[in-house]
N, C-alpha and C positions, 0 to 999 in steps of 0.2 A: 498517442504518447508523445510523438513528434510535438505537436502543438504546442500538449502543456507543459513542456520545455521551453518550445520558444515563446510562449504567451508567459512566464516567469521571468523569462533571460530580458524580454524587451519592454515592459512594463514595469516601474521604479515600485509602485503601490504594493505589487507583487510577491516582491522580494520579502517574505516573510521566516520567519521562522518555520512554520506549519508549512509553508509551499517547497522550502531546499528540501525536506523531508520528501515531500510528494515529488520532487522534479527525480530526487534521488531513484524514487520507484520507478518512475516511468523508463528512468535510464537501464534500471534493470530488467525492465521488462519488453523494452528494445532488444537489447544484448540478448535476451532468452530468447524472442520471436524471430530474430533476423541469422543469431546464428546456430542456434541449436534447433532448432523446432524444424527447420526443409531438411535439418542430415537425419534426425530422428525419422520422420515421414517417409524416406526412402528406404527403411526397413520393413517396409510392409509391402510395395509393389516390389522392388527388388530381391532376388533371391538372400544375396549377403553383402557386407561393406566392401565399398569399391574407393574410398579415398584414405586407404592407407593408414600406415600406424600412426603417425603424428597425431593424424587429422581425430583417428579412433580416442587417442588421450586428451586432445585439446577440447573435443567439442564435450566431452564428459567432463572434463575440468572447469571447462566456463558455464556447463550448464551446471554445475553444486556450487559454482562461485555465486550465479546468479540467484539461485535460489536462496545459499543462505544468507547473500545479501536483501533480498527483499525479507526475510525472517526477521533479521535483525532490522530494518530499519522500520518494520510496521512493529516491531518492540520501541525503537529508539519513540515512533509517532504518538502510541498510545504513554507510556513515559512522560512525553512534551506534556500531551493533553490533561492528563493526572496531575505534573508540577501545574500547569496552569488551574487548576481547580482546585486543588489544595494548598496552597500558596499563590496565590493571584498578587500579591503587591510587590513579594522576593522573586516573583517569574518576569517583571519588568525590567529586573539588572540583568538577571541570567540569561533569559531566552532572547540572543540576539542572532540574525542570519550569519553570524561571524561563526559565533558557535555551534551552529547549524552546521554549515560547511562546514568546521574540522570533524564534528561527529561523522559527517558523511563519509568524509575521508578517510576515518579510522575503520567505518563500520564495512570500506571496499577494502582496505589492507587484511582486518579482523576473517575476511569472507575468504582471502587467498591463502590464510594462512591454515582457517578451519580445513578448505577443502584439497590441501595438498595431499591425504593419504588416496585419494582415488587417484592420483596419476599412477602409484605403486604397484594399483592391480587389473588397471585397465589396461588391456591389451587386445592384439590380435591374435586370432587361433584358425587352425586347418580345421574343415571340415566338409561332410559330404551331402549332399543333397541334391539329386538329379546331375551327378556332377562333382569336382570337387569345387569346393568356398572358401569364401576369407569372410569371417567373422572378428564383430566387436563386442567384446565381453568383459565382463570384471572376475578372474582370476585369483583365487585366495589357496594359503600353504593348507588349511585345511577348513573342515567346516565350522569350528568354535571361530576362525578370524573370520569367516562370511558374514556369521551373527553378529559378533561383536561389531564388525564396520557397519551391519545394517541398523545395528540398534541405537548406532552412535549417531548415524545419517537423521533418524527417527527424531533423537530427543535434539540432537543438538540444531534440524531443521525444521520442527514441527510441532513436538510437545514441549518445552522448554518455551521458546517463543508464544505461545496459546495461553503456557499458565501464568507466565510471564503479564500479559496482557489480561487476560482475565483478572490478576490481582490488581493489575493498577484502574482497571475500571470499575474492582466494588470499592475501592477505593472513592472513586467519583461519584458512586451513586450513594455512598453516605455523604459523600461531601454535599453533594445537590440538594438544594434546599435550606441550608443552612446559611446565616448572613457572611458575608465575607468580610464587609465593611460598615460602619454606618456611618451616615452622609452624615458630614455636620450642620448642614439646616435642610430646611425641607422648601428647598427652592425648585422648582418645578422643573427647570431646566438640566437639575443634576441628580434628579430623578431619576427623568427620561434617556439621561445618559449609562446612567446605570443598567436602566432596564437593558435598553440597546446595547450595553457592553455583554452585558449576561446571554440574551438574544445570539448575538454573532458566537460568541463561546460554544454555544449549545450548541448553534449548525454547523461547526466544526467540528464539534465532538462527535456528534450524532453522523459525521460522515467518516471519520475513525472507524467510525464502529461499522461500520457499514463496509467498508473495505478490510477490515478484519475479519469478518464474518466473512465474505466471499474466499477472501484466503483460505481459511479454517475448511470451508466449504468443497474450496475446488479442488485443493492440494489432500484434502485425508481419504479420501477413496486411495489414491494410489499409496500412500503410506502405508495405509492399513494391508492394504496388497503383498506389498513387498516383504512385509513383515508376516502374513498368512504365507507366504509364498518359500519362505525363508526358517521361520519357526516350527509349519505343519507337518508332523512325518510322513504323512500319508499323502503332498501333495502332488500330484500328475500335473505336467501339464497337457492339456486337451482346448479344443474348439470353443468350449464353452470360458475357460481362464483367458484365453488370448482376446473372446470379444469384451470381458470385464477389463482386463488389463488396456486393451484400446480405448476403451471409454472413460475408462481413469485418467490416461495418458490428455486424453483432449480434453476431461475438465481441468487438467491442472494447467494446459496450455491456455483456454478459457480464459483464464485469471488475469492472465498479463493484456486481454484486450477489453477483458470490463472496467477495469479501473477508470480510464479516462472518461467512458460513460457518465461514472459515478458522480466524476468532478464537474462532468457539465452538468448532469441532473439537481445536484444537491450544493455544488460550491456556484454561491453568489457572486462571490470575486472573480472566479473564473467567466461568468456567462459574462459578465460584463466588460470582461479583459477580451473574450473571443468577438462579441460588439465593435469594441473598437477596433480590433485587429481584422477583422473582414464586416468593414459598415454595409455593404454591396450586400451581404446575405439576410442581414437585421437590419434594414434601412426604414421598414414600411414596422417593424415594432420600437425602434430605436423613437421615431415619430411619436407613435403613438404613448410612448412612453412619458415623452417630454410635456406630453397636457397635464396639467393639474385637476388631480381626481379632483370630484365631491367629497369623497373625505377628508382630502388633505385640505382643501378649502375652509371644511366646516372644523377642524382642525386648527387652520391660523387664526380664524376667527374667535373661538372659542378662547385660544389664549391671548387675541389680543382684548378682547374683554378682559379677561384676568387679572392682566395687567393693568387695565385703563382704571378699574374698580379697587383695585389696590393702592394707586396711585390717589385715586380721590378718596379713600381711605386715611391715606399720610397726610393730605392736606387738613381734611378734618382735624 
């Protein structure tokens, strides 16, 4: 996540519209792994919380900030991708990194303000266990407020954002396939540029999708949880919910370190930005990159005939 911050921040080509969006996730998914994820983890070897009430409301504070910060900005991503496929010629005034950045901006203020009601019932409580404890807990006046704050948690972190995104991608997939433009002549070279623009579109789309889907993926086991957990009358907890609940717990932590995978495997701008940013690891492919295939060969060739036969064409 570090990286693909700074392979964004120090590479000008970079600076995209689609990338402040993705630089924005990574940021949040630092801020989750660095400071919520080792206080969370110590509830499981440790008997009960040892750093205090502050520390009890702040790190539940930043971990719903974070959260619904990434909700919303893989809404703001998929959004992006949608204007740019349904409108592709009014998405070259609007989609500028400028306006990237203030979305970013708004969509952290949007995230502290969503998650201000959990400072209200997060707190620390006595209790006993081999001993007596200090526990960190979320505290409600009664059970209709537990539901209602979990339900709220639910749509306004998870379902909300899902259908959200899901509209704007059948959205895309009507739009795909359909002409956006038509070239006004049929010169080979603004063909090929077309194709190539449609091309890059697509693998950016198709890695939207891909990181949305992981989202959807890693984060709804523990939704679902909280809300079985919360809704069920009959539910105990026992041996058997705490190893579900643990396993829920690490795929949705999961989430925040597949992402950059994703950007190396599937974003091309990226592999090429990390090339130049560490030539020492890609040295012996960077090489071999720089030969000209056989195809690109039988390629120039092909349309320098094109050409040549066109020209002796106009002469005639």
């Amino acid at each position: 996540n570090s990286l693909v911050i700074y392979v964004i921040s120090k590479h000008r080509q970079m600076r995209t519209a689609t990338n402040f969006y993705i630089a924005n996730l990574a940021a949040t998914d630092i801020i989750f792994l660095v400071c919520c994820v080792p206080f969370t983890a110590t509830l499981y070897p440790l008997p009960g919380w040892i750093f205090g009430n502050f520390m009890c409301k702040f790190v539940a504070f930043l971990q719903q900030v974070t959260v619904q910060a990434t909700c919303i900005t893989l809404t703001a991503m998929s959004g992006d991708r949608c204007y740019v496929t349904v409108y592709p010629l009014k998405s070259l005034r609007h989609r500028t990194p400028k306006v990237a950045m203030i979305v970013s901006i708004c969509i952290w203020i949007g995230s502290f303000i969503l998650s201000t009601p959990i400072l209200m019932y997060q707190r620390i409580e006595e209790g006993y266990w081999y001993g007596p404890r200090q526990y960190c807990v979320e505290r409600f006046p009664s059970k209709t407020h537990e539901r209602a704050f979990i339900l709220y948690q639910f749509i306004a972190a998870y379902l909300l954002p899902v259908l959200t995104i899901s509209f704007c991608y059948t959205l895309m997939v009507k739009r795909v396939g359909q002409p956006t433009v038509e070239p006004v002549d049929n010169n080979y070279q603004v063909n090929l540029l077309s194709e190539r623009t449609i091309s890059i579109r697509s693998k950016v789309s198709k890695m939207v999708v891909v990181i949305v889907l992981l989202f959807a993926i890693c984060w709804g086991p523990i939704q679902i949880f909280v809300l079985f957990q919360s809704f069920y009358p009959n539910y105990r907890p026992n041996y058997a919910t705490y190893k579900i609940k643990t396993w829920a717990n690490c795929m949705s932590y999961a989430n925040s370190s597949v992402n950059p995978v994703v950007y190396g495997f599937m974003g091309a701008s990226f592999q090429k930005s990390f090339r130049k940013t560490f030539p020492f690891l890609f040295k012996r492919k960077v090489r071999d990159s720089s030969r000209p295939s056989r195809t690109a060969n039988a390629e120039i060739k092909f349309v320098a005939a094109e050409e040549g036969n066109n020209n002796d064409n106009g002469l005639n």
